[in-house]
C-alpha positions as CSV (number, residue, x, y, z in Angstrom):
1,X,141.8,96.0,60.7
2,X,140.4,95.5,64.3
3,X,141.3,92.1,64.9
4,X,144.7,92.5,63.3
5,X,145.3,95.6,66.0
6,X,144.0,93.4,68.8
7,X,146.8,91.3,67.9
8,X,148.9,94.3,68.9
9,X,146.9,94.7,71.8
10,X,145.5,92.0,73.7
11,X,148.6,90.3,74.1
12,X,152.1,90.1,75.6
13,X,153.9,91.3,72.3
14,X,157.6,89.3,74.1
15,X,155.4,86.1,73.2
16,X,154.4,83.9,70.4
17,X,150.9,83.1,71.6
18,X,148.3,84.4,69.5
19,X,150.2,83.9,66.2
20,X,150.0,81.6,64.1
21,X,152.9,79.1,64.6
22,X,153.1,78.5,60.3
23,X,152.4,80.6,57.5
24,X,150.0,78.4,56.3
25,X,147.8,78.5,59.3
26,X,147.5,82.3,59.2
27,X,144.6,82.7,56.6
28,X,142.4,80.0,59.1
29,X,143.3,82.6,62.1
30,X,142.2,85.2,60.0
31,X,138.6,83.6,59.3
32,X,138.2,82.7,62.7
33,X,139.0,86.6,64.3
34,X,137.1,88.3,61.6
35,X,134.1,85.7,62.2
36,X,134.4,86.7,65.8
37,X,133.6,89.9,65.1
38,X,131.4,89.8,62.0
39,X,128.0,90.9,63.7
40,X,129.3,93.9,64.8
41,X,127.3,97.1,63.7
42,X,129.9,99.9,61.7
43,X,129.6,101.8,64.7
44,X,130.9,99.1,66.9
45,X,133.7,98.6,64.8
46,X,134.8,102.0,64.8
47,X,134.2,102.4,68.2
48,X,136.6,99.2,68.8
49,X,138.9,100.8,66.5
50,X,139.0,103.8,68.3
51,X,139.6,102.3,71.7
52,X,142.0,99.6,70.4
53,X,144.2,102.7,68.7
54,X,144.5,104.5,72.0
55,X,145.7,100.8,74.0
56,X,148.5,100.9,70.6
57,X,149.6,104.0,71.3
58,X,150.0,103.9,74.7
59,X,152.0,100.9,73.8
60,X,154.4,102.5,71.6
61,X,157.1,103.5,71.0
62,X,158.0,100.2,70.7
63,X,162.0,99.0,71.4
64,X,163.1,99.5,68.2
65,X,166.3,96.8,68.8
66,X,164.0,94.4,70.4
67,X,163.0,91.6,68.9
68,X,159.5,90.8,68.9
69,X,158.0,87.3,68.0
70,X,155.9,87.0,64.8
71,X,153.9,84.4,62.6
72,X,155.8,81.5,61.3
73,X,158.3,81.2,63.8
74,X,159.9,84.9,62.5
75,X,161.0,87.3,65.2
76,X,161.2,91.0,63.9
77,X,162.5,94.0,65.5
78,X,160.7,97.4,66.8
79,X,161.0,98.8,63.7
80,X,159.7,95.9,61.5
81,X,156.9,95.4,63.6
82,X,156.1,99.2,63.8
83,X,156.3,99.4,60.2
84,X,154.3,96.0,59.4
85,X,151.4,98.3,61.2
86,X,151.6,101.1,59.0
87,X,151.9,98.7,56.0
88,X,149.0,97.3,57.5
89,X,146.6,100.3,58.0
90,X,147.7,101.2,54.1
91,X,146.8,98.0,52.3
92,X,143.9,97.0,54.3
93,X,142.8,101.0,55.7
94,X,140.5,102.0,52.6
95,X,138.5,98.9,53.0
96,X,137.0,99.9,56.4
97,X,133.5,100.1,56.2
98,X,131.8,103.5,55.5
99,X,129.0,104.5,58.2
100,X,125.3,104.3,56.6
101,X,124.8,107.1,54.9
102,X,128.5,108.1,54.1
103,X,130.3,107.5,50.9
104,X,132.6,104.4,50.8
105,X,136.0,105.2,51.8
106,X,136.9,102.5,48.6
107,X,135.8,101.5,45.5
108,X,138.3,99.3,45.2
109,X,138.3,95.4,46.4
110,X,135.8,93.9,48.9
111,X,134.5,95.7,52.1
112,X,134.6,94.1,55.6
113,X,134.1,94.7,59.4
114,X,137.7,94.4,59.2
């Protein structure tokens, strides 16, 4: 979750850099963020997480008519790239990590930093 709402965040959302320019190199940018971040303690990440929501929403609302650059070569409007967050924060939200101490927030699939 963090490094996919960096991607929303620490970059110029008009351009493609930072995407991956094919579908098929998305699951290696994927290693390579999440291994960027791996050795962060839970409460790093949810600090991150924390500070990274508040740069989003002081980003949004987003244009909803405008288009906006995505991986693969796509562009999507506002409203698809709005909505490919929230899809986002349900498929991948209950695998956050739990603090120590604190029951899981899943049961389901495999746990990560992000």
């Amino acid at each position: 979750m963090l490094t996919v709402m960096c991607r929303y965040t620490h970059r110029d959302l008009t351009q493609p850099s930072g995407l991956s320019a094919h579908v098929s190199d998305l699951a290696g940018q994927n290693s390579a963020e999440v291994a960027a971040v791996r050795g962060l303690s839970h409460e790093e990440v949810l600090q991150r997480l924390d500070s990274e929501f508040d740069d989003y929403i002081s980003r949004t609302p987003l244009p909803l008519g405008q288009r906006f650059p995505f991986h693969g070569g796509v562009s999507m409007d506002g409203a698809g790239a709005a909505s490919n967050w929230i899809g986002e924060l349900l498929v991948h939200g209950s695998t956050w990590p739990a603090p120590p101490g604190r029951p899981g927030r899943s049961t389901r699939g495999t746990r990560s930093s992000c």
